[in-house]
Short mmCIF file of the C-alpha atoms (twelve columns), coordinates in Angstrom:
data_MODEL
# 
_entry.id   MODEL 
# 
loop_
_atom_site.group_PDB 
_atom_site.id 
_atom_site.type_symbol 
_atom_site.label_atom_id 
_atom_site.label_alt_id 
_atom_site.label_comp_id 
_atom_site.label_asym_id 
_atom_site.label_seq_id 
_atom_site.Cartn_x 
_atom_site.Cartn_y 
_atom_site.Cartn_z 
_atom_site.pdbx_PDB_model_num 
ATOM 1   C CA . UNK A 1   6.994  -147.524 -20.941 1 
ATOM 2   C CA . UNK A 2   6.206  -144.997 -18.218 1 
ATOM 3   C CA . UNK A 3   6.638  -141.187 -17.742 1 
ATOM 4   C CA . UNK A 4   9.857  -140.373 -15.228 1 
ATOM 5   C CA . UNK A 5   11.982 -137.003 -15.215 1 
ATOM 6   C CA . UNK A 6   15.538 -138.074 -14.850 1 
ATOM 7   C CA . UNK A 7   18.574 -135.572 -14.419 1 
ATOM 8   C CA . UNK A 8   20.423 -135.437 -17.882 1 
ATOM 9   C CA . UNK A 9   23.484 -133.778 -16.743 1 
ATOM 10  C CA . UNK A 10  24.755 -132.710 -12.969 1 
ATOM 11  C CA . UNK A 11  23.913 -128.898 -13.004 1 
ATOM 12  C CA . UNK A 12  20.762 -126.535 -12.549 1 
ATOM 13  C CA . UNK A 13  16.978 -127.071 -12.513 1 
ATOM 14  C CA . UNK A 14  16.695 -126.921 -16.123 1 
ATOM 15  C CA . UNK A 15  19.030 -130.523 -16.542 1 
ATOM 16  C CA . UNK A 16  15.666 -132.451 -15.258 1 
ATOM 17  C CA . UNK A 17  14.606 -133.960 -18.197 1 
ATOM 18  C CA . UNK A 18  11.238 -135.625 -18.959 1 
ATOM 19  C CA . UNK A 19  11.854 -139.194 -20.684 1 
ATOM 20  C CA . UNK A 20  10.249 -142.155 -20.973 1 
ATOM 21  C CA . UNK A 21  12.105 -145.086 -19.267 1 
ATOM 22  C CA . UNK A 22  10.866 -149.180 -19.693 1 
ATOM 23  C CA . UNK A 23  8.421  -150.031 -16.503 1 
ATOM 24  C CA . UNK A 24  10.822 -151.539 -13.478 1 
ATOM 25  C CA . UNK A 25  9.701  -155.030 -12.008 1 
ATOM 26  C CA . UNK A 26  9.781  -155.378 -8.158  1 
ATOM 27  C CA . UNK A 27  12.417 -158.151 -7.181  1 
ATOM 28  C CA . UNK A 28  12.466 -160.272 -3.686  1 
ATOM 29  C CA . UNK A 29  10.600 -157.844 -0.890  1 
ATOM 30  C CA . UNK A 30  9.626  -155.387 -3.006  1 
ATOM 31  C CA . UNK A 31  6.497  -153.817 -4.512  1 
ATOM 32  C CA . UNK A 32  5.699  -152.295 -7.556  1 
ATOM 33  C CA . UNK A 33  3.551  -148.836 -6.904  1 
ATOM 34  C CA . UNK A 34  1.654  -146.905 -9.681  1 
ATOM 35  C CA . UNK A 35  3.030  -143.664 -8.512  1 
ATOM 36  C CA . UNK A 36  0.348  -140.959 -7.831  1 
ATOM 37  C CA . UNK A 37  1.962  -137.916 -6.619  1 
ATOM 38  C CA . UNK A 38  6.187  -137.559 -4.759  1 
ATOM 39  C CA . UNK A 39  7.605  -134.974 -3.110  1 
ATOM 40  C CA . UNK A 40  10.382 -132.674 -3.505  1 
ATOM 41  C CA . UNK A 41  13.234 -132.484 -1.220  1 
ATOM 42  C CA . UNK A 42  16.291 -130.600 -0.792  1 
ATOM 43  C CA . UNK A 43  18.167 -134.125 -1.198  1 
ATOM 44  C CA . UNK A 44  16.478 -134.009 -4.722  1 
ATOM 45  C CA . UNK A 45  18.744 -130.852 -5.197  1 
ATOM 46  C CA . UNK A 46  22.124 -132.210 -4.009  1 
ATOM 47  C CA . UNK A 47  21.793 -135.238 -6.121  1 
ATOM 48  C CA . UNK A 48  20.870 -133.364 -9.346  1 
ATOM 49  C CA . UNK A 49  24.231 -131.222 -8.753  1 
ATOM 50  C CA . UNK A 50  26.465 -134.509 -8.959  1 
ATOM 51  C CA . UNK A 51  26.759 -134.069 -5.268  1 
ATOM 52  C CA . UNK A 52  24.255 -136.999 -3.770  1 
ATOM 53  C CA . UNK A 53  24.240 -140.507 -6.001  1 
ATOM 54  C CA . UNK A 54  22.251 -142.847 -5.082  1 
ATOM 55  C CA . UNK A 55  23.043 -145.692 -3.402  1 
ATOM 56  C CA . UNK A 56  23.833 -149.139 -4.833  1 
ATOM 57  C CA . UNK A 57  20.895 -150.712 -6.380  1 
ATOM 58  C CA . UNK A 58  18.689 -147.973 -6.456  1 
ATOM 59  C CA . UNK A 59  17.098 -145.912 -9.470  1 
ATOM 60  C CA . UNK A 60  19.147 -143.098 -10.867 1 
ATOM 61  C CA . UNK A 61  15.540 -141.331 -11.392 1 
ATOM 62  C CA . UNK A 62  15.582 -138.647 -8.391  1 
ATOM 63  C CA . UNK A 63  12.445 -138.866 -5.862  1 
ATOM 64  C CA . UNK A 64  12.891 -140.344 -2.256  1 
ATOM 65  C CA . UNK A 65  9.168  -140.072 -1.268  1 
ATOM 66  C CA . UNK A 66  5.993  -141.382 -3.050  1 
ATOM 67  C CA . UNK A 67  1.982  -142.174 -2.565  1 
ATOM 68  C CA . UNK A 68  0.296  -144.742 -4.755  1 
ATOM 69  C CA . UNK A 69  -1.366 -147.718 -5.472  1 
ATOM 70  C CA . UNK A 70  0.385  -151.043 -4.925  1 
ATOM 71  C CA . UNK A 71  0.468  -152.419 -9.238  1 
ATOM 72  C CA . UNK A 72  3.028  -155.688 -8.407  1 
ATOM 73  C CA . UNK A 73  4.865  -157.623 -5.853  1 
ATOM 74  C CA . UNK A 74  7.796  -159.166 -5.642  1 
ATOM 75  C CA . UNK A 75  8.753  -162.706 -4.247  1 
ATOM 76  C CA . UNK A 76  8.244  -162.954 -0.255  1 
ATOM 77  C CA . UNK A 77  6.043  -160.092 0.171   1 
ATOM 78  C CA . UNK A 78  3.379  -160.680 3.064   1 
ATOM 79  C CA . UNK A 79  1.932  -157.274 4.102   1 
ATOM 80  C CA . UNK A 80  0.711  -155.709 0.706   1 
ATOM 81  C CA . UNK A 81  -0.825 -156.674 -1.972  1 
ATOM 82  C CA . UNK A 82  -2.181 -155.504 -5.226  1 
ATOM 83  C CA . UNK A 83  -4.380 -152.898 -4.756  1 
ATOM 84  C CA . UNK A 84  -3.602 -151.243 -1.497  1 
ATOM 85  C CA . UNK A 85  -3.109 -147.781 -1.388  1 
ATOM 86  C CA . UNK A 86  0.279  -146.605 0.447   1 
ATOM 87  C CA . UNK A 87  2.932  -144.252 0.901   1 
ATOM 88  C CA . UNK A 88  6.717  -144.875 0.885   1 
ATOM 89  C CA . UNK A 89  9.965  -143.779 1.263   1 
ATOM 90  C CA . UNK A 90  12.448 -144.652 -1.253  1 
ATOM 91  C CA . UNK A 91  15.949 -144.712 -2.116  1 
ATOM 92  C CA . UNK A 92  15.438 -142.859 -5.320  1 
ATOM 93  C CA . UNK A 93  12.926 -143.158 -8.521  1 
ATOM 94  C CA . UNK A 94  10.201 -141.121 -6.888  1 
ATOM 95  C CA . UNK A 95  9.909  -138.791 -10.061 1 
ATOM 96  C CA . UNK A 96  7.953  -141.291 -12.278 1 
ATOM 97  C CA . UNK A 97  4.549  -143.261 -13.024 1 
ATOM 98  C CA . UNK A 98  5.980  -146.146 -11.429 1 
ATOM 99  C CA . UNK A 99  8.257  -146.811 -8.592  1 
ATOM 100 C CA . UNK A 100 9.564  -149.676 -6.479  1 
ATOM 101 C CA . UNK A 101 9.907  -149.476 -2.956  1 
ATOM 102 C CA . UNK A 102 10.552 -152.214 -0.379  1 
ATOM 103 C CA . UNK A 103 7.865  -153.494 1.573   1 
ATOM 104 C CA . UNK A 104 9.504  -152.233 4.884   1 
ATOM 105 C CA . UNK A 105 9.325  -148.777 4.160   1 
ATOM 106 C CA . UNK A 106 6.011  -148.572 2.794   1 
ATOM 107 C CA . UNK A 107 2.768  -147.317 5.331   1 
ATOM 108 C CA . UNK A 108 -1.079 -147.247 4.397   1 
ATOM 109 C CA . UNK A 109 -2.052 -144.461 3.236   1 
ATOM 110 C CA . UNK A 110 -3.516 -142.392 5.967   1 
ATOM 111 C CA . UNK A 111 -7.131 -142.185 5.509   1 
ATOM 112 C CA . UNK A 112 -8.851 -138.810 4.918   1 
ATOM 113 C CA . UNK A 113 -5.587 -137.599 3.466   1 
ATOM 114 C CA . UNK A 114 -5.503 -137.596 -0.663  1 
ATOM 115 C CA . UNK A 115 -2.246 -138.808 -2.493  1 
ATOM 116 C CA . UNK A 116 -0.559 -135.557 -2.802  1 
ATOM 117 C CA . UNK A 117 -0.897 -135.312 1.027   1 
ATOM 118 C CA . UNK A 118 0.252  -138.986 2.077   1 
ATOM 119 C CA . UNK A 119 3.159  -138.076 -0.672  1 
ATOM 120 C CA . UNK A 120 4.736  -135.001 1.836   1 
ATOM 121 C CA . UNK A 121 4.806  -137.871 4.716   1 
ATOM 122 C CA . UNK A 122 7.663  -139.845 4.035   1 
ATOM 123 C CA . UNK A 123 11.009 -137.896 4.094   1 
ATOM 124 C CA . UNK A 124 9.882  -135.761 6.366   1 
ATOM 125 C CA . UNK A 125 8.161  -137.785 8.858   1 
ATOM 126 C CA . UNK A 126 10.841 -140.800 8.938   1 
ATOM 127 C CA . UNK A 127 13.640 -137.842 9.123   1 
ATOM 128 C CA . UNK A 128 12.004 -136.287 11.941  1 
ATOM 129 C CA . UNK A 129 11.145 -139.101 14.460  1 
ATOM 130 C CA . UNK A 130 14.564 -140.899 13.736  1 
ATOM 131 C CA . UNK A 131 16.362 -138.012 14.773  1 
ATOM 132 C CA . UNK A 132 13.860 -135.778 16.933  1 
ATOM 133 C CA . UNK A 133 12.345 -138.257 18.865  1 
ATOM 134 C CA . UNK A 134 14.895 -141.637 18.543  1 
ATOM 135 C CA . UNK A 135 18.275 -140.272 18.204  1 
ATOM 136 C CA . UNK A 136 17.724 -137.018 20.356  1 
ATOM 137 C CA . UNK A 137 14.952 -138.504 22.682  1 
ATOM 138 C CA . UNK A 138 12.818 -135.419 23.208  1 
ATOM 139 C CA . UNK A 139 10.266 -135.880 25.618  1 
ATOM 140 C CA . UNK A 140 7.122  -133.946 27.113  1 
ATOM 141 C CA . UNK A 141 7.650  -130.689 28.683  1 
ATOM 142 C CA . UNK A 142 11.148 -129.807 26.837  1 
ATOM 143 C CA . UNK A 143 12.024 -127.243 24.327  1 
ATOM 144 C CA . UNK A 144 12.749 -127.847 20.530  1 
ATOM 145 C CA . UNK A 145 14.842 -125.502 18.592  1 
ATOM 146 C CA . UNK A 146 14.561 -126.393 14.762  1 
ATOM 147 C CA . UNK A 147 15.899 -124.080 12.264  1 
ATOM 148 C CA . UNK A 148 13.885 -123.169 9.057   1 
ATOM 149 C CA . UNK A 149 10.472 -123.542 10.847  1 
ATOM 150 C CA . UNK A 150 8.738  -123.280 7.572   1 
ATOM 151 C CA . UNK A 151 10.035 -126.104 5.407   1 
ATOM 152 C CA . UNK A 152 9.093  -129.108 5.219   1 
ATOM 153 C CA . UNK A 153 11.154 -130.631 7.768   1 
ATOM 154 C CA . UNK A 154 10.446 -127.706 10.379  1 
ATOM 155 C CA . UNK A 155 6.472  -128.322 9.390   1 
ATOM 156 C CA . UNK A 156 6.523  -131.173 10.407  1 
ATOM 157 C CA . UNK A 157 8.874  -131.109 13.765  1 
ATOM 158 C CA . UNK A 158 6.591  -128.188 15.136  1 
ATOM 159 C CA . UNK A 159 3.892  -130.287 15.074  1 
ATOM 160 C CA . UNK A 160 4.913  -133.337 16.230  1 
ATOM 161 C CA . UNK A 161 7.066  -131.818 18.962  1 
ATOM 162 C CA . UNK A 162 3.369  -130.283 20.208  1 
ATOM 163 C CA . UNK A 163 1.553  -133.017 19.576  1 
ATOM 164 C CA . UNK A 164 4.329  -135.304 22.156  1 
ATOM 165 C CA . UNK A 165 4.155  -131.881 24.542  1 
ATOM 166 C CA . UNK A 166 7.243  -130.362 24.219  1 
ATOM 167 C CA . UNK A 167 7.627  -126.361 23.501  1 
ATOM 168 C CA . UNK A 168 9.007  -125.313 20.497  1 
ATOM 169 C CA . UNK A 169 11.348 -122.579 19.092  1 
ATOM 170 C CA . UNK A 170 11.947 -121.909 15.582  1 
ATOM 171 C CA . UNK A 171 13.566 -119.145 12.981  1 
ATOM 172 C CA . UNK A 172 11.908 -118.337 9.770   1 
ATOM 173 C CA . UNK A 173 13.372 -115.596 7.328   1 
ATOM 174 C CA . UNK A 174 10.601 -113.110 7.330   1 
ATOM 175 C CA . UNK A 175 7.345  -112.043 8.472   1 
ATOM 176 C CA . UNK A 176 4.877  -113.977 6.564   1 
ATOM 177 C CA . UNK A 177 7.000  -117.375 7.526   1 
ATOM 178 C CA . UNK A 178 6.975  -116.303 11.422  1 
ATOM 179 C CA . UNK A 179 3.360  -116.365 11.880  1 
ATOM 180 C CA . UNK A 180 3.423  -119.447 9.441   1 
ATOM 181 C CA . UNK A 181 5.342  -121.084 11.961  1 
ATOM 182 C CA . UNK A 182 3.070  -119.746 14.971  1 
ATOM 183 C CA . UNK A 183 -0.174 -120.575 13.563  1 
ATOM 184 C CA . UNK A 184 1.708  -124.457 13.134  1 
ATOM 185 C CA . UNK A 185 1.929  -124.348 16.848  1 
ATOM 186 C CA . UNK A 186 5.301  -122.870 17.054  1 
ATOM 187 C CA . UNK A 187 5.691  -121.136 21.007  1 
ATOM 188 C CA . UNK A 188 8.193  -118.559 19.785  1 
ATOM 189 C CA . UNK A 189 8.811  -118.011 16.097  1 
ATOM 190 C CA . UNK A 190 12.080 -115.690 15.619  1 
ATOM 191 C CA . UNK A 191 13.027 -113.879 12.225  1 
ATOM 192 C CA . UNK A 192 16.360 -114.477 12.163  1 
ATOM 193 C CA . UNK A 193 17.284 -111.184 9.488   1 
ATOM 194 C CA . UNK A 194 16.040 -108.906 12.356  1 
ATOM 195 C CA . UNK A 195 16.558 -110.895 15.420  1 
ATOM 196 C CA . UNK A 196 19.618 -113.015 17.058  1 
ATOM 197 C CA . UNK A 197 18.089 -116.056 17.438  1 
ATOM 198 C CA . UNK A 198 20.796 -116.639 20.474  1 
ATOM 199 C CA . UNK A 199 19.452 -113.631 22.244  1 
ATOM 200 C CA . UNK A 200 15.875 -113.919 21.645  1 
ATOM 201 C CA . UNK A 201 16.130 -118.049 23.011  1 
ATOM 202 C CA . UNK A 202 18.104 -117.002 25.840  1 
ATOM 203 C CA . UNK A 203 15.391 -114.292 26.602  1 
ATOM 204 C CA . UNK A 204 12.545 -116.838 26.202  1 
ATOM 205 C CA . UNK A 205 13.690 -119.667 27.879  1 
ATOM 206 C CA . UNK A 206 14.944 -117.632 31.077  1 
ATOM 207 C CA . UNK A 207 18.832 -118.010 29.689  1 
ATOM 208 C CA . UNK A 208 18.023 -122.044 30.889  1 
ATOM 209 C CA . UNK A 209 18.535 -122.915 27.652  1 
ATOM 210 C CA . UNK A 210 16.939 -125.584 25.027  1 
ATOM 211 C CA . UNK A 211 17.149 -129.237 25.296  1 
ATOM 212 C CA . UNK A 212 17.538 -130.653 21.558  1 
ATOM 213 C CA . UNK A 213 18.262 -128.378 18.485  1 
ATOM 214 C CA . UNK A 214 17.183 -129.647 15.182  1 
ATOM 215 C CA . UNK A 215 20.047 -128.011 12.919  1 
ATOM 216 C CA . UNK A 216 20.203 -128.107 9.028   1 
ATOM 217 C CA . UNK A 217 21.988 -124.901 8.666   1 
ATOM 218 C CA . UNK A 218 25.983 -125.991 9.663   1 
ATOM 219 C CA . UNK A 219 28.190 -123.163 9.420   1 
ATOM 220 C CA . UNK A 220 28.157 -120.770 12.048  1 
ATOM 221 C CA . UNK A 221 25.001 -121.988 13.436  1 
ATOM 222 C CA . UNK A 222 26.196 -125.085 15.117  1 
ATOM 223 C CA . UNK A 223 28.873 -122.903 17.509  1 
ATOM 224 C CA . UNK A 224 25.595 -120.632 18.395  1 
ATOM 225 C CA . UNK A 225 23.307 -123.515 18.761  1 
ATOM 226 C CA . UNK A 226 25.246 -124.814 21.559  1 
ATOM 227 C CA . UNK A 227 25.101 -121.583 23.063  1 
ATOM 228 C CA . UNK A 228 21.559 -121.536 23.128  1 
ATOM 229 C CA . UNK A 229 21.718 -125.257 25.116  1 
ATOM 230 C CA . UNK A 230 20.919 -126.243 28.085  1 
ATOM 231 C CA . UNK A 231 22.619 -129.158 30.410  1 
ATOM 232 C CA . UNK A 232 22.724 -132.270 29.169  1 
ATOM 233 C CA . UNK A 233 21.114 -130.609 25.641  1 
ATOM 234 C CA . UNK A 234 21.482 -133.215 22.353  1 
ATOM 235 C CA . UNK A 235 21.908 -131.656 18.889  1 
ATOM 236 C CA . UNK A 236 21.305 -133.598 15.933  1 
ATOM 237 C CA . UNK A 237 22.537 -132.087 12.629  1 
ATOM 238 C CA . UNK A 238 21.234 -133.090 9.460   1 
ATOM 239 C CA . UNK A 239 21.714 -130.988 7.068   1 
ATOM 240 C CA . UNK A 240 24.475 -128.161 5.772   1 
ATOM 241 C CA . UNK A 241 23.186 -125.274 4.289   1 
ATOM 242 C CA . UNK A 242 26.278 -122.756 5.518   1 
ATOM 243 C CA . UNK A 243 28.575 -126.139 4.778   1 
ATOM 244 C CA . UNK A 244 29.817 -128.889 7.289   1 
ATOM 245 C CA . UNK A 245 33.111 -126.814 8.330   1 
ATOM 246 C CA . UNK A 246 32.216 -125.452 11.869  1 
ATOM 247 C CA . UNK A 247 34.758 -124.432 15.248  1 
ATOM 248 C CA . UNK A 248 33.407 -124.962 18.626  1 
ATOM 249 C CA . UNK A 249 34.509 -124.264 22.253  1 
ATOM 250 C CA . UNK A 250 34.153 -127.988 23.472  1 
ATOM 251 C CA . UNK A 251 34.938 -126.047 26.747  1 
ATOM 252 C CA . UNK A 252 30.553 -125.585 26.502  1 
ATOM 253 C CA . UNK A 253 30.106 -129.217 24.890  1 
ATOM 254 C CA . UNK A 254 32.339 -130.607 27.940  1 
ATOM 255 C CA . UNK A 255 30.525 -128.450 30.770  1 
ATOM 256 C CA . UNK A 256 27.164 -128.718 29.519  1 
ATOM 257 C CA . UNK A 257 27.505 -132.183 29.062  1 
ATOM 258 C CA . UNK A 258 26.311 -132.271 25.451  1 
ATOM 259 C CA . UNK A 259 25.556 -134.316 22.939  1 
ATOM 260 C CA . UNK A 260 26.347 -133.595 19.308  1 
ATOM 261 C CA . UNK A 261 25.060 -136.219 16.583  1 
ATOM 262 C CA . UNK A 262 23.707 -136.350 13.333  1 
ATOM 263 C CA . UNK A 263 22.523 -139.070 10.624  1 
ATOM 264 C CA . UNK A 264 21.338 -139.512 7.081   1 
ATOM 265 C CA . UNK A 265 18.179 -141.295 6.526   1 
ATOM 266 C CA . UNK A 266 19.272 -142.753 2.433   1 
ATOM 267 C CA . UNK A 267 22.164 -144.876 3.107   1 
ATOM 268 C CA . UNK A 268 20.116 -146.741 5.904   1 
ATOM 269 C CA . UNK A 269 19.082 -149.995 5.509   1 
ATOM 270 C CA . UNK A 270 15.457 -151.350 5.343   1 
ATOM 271 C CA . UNK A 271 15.500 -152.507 8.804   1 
ATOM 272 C CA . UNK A 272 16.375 -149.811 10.234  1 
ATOM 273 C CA . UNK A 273 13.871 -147.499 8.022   1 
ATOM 274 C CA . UNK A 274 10.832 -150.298 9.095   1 
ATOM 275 C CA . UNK A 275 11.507 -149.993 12.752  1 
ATOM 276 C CA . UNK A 276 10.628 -146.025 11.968  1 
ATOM 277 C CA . UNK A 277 7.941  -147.324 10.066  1 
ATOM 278 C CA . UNK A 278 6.566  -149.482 12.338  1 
ATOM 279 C CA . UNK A 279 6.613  -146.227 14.738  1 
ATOM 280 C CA . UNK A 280 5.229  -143.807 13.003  1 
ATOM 281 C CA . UNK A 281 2.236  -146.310 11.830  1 
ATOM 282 C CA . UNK A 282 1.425  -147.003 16.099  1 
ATOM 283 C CA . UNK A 283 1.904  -143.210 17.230  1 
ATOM 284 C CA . UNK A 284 1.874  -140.926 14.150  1 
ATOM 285 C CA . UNK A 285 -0.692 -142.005 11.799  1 
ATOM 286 C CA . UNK A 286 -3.622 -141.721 14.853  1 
ATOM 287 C CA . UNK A 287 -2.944 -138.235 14.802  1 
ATOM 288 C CA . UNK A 288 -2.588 -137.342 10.743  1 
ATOM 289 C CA . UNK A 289 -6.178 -139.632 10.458  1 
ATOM 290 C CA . UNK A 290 -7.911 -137.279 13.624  1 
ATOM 291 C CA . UNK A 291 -6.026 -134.168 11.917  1 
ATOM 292 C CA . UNK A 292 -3.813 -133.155 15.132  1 
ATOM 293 C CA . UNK A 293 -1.036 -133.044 12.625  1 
ATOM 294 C CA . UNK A 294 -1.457 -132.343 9.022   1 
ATOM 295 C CA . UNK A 295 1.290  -131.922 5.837   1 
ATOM 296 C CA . UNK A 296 2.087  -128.754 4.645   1 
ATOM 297 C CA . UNK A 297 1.303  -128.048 1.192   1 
ATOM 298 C CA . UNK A 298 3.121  -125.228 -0.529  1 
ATOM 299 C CA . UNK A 299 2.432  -126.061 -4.358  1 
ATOM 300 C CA . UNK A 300 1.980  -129.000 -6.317  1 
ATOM 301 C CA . UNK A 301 3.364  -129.375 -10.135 1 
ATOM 302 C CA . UNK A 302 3.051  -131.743 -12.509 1 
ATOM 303 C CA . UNK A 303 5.658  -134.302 -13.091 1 
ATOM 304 C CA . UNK A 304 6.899  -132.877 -16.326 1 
ATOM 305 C CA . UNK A 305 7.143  -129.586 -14.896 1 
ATOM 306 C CA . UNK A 306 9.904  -130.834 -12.113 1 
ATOM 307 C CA . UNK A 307 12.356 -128.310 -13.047 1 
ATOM 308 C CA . UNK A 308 10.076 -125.665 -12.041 1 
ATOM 309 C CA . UNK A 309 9.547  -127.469 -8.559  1 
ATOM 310 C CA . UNK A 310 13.540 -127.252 -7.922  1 
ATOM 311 C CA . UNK A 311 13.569 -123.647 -9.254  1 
ATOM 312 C CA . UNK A 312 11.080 -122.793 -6.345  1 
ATOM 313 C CA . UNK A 313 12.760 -125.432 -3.758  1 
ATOM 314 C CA . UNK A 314 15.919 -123.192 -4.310  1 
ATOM 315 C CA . UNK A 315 14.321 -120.070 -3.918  1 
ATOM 316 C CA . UNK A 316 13.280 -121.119 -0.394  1 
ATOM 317 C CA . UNK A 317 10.056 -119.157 -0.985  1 
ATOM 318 C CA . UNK A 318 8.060  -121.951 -0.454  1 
ATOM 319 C CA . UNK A 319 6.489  -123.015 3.047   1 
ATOM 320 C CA . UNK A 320 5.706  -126.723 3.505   1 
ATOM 321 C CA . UNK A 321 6.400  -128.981 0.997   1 
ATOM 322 C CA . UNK A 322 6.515  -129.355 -2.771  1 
ATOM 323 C CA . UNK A 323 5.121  -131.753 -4.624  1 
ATOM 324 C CA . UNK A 324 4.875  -133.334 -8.099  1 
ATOM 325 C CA . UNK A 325 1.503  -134.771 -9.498  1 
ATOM 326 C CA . UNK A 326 1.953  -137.910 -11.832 1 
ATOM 327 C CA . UNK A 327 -1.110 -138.069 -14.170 1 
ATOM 328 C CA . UNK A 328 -0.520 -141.512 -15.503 1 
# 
């Protein structure tokens, strides 16, 4: 039997329950990984509300990112084997002492960096590149605008965005996050409770404009976002804090010549998730090993104090990522 937290009822942070649950067996491609520390992740939140299940086949224990050591494999596994130490993004049962995960989406664990730290790669990482660098195809010398420049997912866009030499613009929601943000790399850094953000990107960028915007905010955002783009600009939404409903002026998108897209990383399947993989390994991991780019680490609980973790996630105090410890 191993430790897991499971959600015991769709509702607050408190419903996170920890249980013990029978220890899962890895089937055809997949690996069995004595789980050492996972990450929280605003997906985390959604599904514990009733609001995200997971998709066919995978664990109803919540978790979509985890660092370990490789216990099993399954039939038809060539690239790991017992022992190895990795990192991996999974389709759910992050939140326990073990965890499968298919080969494809596992990576080495980068070295220098200790569990909790290869843990805060995954979710973030994969999300990122997909849609930053694949889907929106930012390249060197343009200008980034991601929202919430101090989570986890804005982390790690500033410094991957200035790591591929592009300029970056983000918002924060006070002070202390702002030069957070700077000190990441961010070029401007704009506290949106005292600032437009419109204004203060059409100041900074001359009124030319941005080239891809990173949005997880929806709402009234999306209509401003555009706004703040320049010809040929690509947003990529995805998330919806302010909700999915938005009204545009395609009048902009048409004259612009914009491009509006969005994804979800879950519901993917494992081929598309190793091609990311196989991406990040040959241009990312270089630069987490030689410290160019680093995970954020806001605070680390143990796995039986999850609840608490989701309590902070949804006070949006935190700035980098949160993570749970498994002490098995």
């Amino acid at each position: 039997m191993m430790k897991a937290v499971e959600i015991s009822t769709p509702g607050g942070p408190d419903v996170l329950q920890a249980v013990e649950r029978p220890d899962p067996a890895p089937g055809d491609g997949q690996v069995l990984i004595r789980v050492k520390a996972a990450g929280v992740n605003r997906p985390d939140v959604v599904q514990r509300l009733g609001l995200y299940p997971p998709p066919p086949g995978a664990s109803d224990i919540p978790g979509l990112e985890v660092s370990g050591v490789i216990e099993g494999v399954g039939a038809g596994v060539s690239s790991l084997k017992v022992g190895d130490e990795v990192c991996a993004l999974v389709p759910g049962g992050g939140y326990a002492g073990l965890c499968i995960a298919p080969e494809e989406t596992c990576l080495p664990k980068p070295s220098g960096l200790s569990f909790i730290e290869a843990a805060a790669l995954p979710e973030t990482f994969f999300t990122v590149w997909s849609n930053v660098f694949d889907r929106a195809g930012l390249k060197a010398g343009e200008t980034l605008l991601v929202h919430g420049g101090s989570s986890g997912i804005g982390t790690t866009a500033i410094q991957l965005a200035k790591a591929f030499g592009a300029q970056v613009i983000t918002t924060a929601g006070n002070a202390e996050k702002v030069s957070f943000c700077q000190s990441l790399g961010a070029d401007l850094a704009i506290n949106y409770r005292d600032q437009d953000f419109e204004a203060a990107v059409s100041e900074f960028t001359g009124g030319t404009g941005v080239n891809v915007v990173l949005d997880m905010v929806g709402g009234s955002y999306i209509a401003k976002n555009i706004n703040c783009m320049a010809p040929d600009g690509r947003h990529v939404s995805i998330a919806f804090l302010q909700g999915p409903a938005v009204e545009l002026n395609m009048m902009q998108v048409m004259l612009k010549r914009l491009v509006l897209t969005g994804s979800t990383l879950r519901p993917r399947d494992n081929g598309f998730k190793q091609a990311i993989a196989q991406a990040l390994h040959q241009k990312v991991w270089q630069l987490l090993e030689a410290g160019t780019v680093k995970p954020v680490i806001d605070t680390v609980f143990p796995l039986e104090k999850a609840a608490d973790a989701h309590h902070l996630m949804e006070s949006s105090a935190h700035m980098g990522k949160i993570m749970l410890e498994i002490d098995a």
